[in-house]
C-alpha positions as CSV (number, residue, x, y, z in Angstrom):
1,X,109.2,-159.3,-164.2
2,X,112.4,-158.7,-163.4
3,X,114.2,-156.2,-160.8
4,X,116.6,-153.6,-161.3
5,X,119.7,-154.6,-159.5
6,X,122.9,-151.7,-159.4
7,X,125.7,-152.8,-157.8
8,X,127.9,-149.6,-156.1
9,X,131.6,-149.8,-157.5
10,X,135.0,-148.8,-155.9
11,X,134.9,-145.1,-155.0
12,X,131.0,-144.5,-155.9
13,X,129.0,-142.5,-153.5
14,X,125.9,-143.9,-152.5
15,X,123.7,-140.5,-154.4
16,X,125.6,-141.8,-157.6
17,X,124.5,-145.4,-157.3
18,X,120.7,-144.4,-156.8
19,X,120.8,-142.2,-159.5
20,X,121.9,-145.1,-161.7
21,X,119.1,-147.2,-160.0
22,X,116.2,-144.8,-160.6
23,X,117.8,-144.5,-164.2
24,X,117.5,-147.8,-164.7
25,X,114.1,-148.4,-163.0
26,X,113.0,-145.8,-165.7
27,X,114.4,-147.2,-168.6
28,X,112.8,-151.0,-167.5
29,X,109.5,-149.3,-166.7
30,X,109.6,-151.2,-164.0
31,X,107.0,-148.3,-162.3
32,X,104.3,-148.1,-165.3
33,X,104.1,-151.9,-165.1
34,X,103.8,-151.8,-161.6
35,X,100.6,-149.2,-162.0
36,X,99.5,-151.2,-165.1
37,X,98.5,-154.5,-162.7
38,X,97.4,-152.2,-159.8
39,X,93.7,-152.9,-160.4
40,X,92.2,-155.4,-162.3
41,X,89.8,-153.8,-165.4
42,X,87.1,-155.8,-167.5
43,X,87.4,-156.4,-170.6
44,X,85.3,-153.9,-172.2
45,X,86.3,-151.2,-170.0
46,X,89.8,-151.7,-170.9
47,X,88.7,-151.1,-174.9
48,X,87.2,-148.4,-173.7
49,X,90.2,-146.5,-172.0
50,X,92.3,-147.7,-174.7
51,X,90.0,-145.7,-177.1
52,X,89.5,-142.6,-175.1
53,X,93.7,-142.7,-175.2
54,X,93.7,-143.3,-178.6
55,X,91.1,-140.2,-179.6
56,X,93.1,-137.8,-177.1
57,X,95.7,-139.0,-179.1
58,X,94.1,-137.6,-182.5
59,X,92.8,-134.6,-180.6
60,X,96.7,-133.5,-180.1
61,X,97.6,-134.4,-183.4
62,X,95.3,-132.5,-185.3
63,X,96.1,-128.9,-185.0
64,X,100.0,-129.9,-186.0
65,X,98.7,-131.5,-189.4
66,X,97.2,-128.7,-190.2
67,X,99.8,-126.4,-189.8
């Protein structure tokens, strides 16, 4: 994993340099990786969320196909 590094130029105020850093962090995502290996889950429960993602995932879709 690697870490967002912003270095501040000439002239740059320190507000501009962390909005380039939380840019960054957001474009890496550094963050959901970080939440991702927070807990450990089993196996099976991991299919599990993965489906109940994947069927709120249909649920949304749905109304917009039949449109």
């Amino acid at each position: 994993m690697s870490l967002a590094e912003v270095v501040i130029q000439d002239g740059e105020t320190l507000e501009g340099a962390l909005r380039r850093f939380k840019r960054k962090v957001q474009q890496e995502d550094i963050i959901k990786e970080i939440k991702r290996h927070s807990y450990y889950l089993k196996p099976g429960e991991k299919k599990r969320v993965k489906a109940a993602l994947a069927r709120k995932r249909n649920r949304k879709r749905k109304p917009r196909e039949i449109e």
